[in-house]
C-alpha positions as CSV (number, residue, x, y, z in Angstrom):
1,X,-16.0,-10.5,-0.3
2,X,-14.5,-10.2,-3.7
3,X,-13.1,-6.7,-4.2
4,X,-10.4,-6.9,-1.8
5,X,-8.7,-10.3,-2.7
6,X,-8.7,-8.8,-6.4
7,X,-6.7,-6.0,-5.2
8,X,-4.7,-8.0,-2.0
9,X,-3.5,-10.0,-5.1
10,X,-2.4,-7.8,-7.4
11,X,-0.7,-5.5,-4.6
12,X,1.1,-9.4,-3.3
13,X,2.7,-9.6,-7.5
14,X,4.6,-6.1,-6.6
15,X,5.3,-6.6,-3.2
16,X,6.9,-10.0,-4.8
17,X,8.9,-7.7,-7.0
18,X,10.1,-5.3,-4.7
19,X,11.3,-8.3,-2.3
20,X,13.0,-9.9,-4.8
21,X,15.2,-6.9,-5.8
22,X,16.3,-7.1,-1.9
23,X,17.0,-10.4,-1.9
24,X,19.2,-10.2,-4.7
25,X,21.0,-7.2,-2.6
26,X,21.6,-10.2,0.0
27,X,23.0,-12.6,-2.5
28,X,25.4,-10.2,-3.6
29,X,26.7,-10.1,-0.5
30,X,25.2,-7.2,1.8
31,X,23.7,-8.9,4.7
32,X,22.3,-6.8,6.6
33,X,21.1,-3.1,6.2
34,X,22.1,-0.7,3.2
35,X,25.4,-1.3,2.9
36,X,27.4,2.3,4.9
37,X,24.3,4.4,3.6
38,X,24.8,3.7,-0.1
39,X,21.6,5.3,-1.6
40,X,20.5,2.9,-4.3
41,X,20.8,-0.2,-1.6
42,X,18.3,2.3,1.0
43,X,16.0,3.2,-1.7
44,X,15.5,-0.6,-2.6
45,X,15.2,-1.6,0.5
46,X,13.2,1.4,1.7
47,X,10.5,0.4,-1.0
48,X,9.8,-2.6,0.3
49,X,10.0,-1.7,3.5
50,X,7.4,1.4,2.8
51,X,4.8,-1.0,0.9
52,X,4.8,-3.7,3.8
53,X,4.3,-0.5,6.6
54,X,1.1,1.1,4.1
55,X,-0.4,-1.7,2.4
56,X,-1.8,-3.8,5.3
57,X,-3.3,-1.3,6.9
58,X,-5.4,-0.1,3.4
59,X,-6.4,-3.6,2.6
60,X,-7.7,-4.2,6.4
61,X,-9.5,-1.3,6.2
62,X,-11.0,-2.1,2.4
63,X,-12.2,-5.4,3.9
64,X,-13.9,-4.2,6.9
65,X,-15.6,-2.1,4.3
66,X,-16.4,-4.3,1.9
67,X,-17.8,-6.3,4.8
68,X,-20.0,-3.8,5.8
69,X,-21.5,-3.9,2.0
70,X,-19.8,-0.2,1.7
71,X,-20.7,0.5,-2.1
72,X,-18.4,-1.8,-5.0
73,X,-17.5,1.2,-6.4
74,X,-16.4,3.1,-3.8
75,X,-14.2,0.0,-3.3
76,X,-13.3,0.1,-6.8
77,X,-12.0,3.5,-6.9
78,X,-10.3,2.9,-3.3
79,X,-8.3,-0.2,-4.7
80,X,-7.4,1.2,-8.1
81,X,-6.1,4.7,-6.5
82,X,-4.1,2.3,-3.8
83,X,-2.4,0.2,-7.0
84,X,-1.3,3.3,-8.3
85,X,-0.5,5.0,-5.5
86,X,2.2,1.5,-4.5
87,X,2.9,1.4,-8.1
88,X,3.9,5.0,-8.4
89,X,6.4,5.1,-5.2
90,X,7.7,1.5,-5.6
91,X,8.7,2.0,-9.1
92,X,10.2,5.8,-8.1
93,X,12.0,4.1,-5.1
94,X,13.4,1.0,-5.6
95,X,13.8,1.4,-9.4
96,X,14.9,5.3,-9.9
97,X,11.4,6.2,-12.0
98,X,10.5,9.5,-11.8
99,X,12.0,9.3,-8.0
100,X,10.7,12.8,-6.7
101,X,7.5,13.3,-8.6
102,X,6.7,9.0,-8.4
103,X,7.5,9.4,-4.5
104,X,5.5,12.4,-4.0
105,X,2.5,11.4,-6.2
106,X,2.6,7.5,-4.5
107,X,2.7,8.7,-1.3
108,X,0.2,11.6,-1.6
109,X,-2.3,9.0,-3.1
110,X,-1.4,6.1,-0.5
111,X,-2.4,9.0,2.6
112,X,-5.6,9.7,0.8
113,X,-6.5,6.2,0.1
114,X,-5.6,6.1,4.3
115,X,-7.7,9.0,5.4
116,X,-10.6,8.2,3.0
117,X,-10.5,4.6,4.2
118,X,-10.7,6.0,8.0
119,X,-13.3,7.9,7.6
120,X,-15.5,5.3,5.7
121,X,-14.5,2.9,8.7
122,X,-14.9,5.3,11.6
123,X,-18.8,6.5,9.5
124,X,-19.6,2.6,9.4
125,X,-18.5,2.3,13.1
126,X,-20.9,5.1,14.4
127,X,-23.4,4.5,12.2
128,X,-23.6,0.6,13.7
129,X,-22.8,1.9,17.1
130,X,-26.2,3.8,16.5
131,X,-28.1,1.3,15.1
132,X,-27.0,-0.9,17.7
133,X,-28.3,1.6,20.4
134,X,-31.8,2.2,19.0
C-alpha cells in the first residue's frame, strides 16, 4: 500500500494546522467549548472537529481499496479530490476563506469522495462475496 499513506500524510500536516489554531484558543484562556457562542471560536473549532469526523472514515475506506488492488488512479483521483475537498472547508472554516462557497464546495466534495468510496467498497465486497461463493 502506498497511495494511502501519501494522502494519510498530507491530510495529518492540516489536521496539525487546524489543531493548533484550537490550541492556541486554549492558551488564551477559553477552556472549554466556544467561548458563549462567539462565532470565530465555533468556526475554529468546528473545523477541526469536522476533519477528525470525515477524514477517518475516507482514508479507511481508500485503504480497503487500495488493498483490494482497486485501480492507482482511481485512488489517485479519490485522494486528491479528498485534499481539496479538507482543504477547501478547513481554510473557509477555521480561517474565514471564501466561508460559504469554501464550506459548500469542501463539503460537497468530501460527500462525494464518501459515496464514491462506498460504493467502490460495497462493489469489491459483493464482488468477493461472489467469488468466494463459486
Amino acid at each position: 500500500m502506498f497511495v494511502t499513506p501519501l494522502y494519510a500524510g498530507l491530510l495529518t500536516l492540516f489536521f496539525v494546522l487546524l489543531s493548533v489554531r484550537v490550541v492556541n484558543l486554549r492558551r488564551r484562556g477559553i477552556i472549554f467549548g466556544d467561548n458563549n457562542g462567539e462565532i470565530g471560536v465555533t468556526r475554529i473549532v468546528r473545523a477541526q472537529g469536522n476533519f477528525a469526523e470525515y477524514v477517518p472514515l475516507a482514508l479507511l475506506m481508500m485503504a480497503v481499496l487500495e488493498a483490494s488492488r482497486h485501480s492507482i488512479y482511481v485512488l489517485h483521483a479519490l485522494g486528491i479530490a479528498l485534499v481539496v475537498a479538507r482543504l477547501l472547508h478547513g481554510f473557509a472554516l477555521s480561517f474565514g476563506w471564501q466561508p460559504r462557497n469554501g464550506r459548500i464546495a469542501g463539503a460537497a466534495l468530501t460527500f462525494a469522495v464518501l459515496l464514491i468510496e462506498a460504493v467502490l467498497c460495497l462493489y469489491q465486497g459483493v464482488r468477493g462475496q461472489m467469488a468466494w461463493m463459486q
